[in-house]
C-alpha positions in Angstrom: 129.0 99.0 152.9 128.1 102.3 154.6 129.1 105.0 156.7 127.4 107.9 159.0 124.3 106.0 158.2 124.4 105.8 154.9 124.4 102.7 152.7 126.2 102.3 149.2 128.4 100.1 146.9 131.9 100.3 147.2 133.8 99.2 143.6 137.0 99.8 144.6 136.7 103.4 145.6 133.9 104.2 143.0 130.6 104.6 145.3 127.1 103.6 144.1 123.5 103.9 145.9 122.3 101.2 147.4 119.9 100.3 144.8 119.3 96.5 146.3 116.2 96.6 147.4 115.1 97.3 143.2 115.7 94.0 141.4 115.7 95.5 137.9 118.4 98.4 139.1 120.3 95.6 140.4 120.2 93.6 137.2 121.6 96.2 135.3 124.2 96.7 138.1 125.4 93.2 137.4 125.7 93.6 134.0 127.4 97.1 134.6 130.2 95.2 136.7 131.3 93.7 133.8 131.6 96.3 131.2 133.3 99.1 133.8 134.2 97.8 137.2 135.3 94.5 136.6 139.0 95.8 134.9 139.8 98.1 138.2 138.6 95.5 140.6 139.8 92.2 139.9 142.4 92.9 137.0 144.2 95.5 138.5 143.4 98.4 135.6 145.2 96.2 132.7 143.8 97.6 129.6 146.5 96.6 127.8 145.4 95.1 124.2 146.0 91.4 125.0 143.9 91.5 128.4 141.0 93.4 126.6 140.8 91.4 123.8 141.1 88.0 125.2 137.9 89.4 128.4 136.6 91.0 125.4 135.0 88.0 123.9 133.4 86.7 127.0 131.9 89.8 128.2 128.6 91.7 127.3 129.9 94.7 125.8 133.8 94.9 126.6 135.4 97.6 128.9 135.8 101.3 128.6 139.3 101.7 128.4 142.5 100.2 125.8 146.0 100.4 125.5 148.7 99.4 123.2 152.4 100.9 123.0 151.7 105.0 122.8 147.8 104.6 121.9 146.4 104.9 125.2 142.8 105.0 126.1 142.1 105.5 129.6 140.8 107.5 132.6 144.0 109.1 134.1 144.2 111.5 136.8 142.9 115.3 136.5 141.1 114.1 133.3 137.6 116.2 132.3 135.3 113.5 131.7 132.1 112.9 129.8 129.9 110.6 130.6 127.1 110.3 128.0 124.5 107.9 128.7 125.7 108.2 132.6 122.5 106.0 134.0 123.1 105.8 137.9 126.8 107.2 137.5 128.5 103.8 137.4 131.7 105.0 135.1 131.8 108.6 136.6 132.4 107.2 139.9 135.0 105.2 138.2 136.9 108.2 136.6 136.8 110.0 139.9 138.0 106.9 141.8 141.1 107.5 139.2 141.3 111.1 140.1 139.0 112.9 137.2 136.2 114.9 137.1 133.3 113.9 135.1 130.2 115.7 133.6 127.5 112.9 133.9 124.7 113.8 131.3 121.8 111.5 132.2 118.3 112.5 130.9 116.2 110.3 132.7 114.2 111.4 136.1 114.3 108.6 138.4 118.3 107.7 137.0 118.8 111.5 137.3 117.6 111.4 141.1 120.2 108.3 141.4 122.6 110.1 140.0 123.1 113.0 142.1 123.3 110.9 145.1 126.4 109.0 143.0 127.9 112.4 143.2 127.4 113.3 146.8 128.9 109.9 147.8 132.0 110.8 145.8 132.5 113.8 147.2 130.8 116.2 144.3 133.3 115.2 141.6 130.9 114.4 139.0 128.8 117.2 137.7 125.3 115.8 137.4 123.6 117.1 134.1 119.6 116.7 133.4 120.1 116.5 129.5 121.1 114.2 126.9 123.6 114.6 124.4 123.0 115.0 120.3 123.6 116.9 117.4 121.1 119.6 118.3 119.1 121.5 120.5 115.6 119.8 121.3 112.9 118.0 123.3 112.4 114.5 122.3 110.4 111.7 123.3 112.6 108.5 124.9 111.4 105.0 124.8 111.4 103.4 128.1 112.6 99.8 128.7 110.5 98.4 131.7 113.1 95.5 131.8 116.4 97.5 131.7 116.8 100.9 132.3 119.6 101.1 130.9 118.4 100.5 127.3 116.4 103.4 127.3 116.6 105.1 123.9 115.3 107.9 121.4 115.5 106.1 118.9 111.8 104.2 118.6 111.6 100.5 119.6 109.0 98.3 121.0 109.3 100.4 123.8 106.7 102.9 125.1 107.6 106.4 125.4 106.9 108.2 128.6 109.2 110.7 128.8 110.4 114.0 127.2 113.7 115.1 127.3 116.3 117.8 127.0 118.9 117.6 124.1 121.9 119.7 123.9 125.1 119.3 121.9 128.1 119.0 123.5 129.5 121.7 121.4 127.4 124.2 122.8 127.5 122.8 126.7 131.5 123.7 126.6 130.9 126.6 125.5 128.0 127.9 127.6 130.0 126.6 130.6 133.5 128.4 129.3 135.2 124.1 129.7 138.8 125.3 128.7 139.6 121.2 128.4 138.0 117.7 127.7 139.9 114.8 127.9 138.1 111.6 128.0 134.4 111.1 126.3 132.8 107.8 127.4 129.4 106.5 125.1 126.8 104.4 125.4 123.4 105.9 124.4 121.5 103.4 122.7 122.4 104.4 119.2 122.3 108.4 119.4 126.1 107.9 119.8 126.6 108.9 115.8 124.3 112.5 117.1 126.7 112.6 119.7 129.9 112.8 117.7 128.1 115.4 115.2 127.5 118.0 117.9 130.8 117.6 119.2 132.6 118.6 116.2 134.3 121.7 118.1 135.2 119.6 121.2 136.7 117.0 119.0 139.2 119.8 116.9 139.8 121.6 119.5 140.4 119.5 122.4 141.0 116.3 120.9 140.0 114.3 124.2 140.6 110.0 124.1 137.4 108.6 123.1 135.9 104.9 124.1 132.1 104.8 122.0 130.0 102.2 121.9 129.5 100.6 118.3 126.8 98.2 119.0 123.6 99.5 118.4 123.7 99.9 114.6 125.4 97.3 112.1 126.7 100.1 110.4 128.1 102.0 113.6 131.7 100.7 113.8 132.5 102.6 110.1 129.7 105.4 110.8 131.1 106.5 113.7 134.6 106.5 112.7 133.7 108.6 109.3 132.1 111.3 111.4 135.3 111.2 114.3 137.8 111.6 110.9 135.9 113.9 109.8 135.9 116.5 113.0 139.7 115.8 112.8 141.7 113.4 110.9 144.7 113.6 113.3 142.6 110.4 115.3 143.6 106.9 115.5 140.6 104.8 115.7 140.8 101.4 117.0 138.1 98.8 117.4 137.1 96.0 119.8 133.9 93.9 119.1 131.4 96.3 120.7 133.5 99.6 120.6 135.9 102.0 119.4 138.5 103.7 121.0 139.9 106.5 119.5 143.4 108.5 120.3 145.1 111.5 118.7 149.0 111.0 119.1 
């Protein structure tokens, strides 16, 4: 749908570009429906345990949010969002449907230039942020999937690299931009997730915010990536579905 001449997706008060006239972008738009839009838009937001485990078997990665009794994972309103790995802006426009405001870090040039437009559709909500996210300060190469952009990673594949990006740790982009809160971290960067968690050891202690991390990328992920969140501060609950972990402090 479209307005004032403009053309874009509509998921249920999330905006998107219209990206139909690029079949790969569209692709990974379908597969993207699944994993974030599916929950708001046909089951009504229910993250509750049962619903997500039972769509969790039959979808490609699972959704982004979890809830069961007190242990509750999910974007609520005034949230500060980060959205690592934010490709076009799919789950930012998501939390600012629910009344957030995200921090979309997306590396990338072309998804970057996609990006920003996600943010002018939803009224500037989502911060749009030219860097990636690790567990230091850097310029790396990334290895570009032709077929599915967003599979892009840094970590090398059979991929080619054509790109050099900008790494920063989260750690050090709260404080240079004086973020007094951090509620909600949303991950999926093809493996870098454990780099991630490692330069947000300050964020995690100090601000505690919900976490929803992909696990996928590594076998050894799931227990990685719960070591290093205990670690930055024991106080979290970690709970895991088949592709992620979801991770609460009461």
């Amino acid at each position: 749908m479209g307005g004032g001449g403009i053309s874009y997706f509509n998921f249920n008060g999330a905006k998107l570009p219209d990206i139909s006239d690029d079949k790969l972008m569209m692709k990974g738009l379908r597969l993207i429906f699944q994993d974030v839009f599916m929950f708001p838009c046909i089951l009504n937001d229910d993250y509750n345990k049962e619903t997500v485990e039972l769509f969790d078997q039959c979808m490609m990665e699972g959704p982004y949010g979890y809830k069961d009794g007190n242990f509750d994972v999910t974007v609520k309103e005034n949230d500060m969002v980060i959205d690592a790995g934010a490709w076009v802006g799919d789950f930012s426009a998501y939390a600012v449907s629910k009344g957030a405001v995200a921090y979309a870090f997306e590396p990338m040039n072309k998804l970057f230039e996609l990006l920003k437009k996600t943010s002018e559709l939803n009224g500037g909500k989502i911060y749009s942020i030219k860097l990636g996210l690790g567990q230091k300060e850097d310029e790396l190469p990334i290895y570009i999937n032709e077929q599915n952009s967003e599979a892009n990673s840094l970590y090398p594949k059979e991929y080619k690299a054509s790109e050099i990006i900008k790494i920063t740790t989260l750690d050090k982009f709260v404080k240079d931009n004086n973020i007094k809160k951090i509620d909600f971290i949303k991950s999926d960067i093809e493996g870098a997730e454990r780099d991630l968690l490692r330069g947000a050891r300050e964020v995690l202690r100090e601000f505690a915010p919900k976490l929803a991390i992909c696990t996928y990328h590594f076998l050894e992920d799931p227990e990685l990536l719960e070591k290093i969140i205990l670690e930055a501060n024991p106080k979290y609950k970690v709970i895991h579905t088949r592709q992620k972990l979801f991770a609460k402090v009461d």
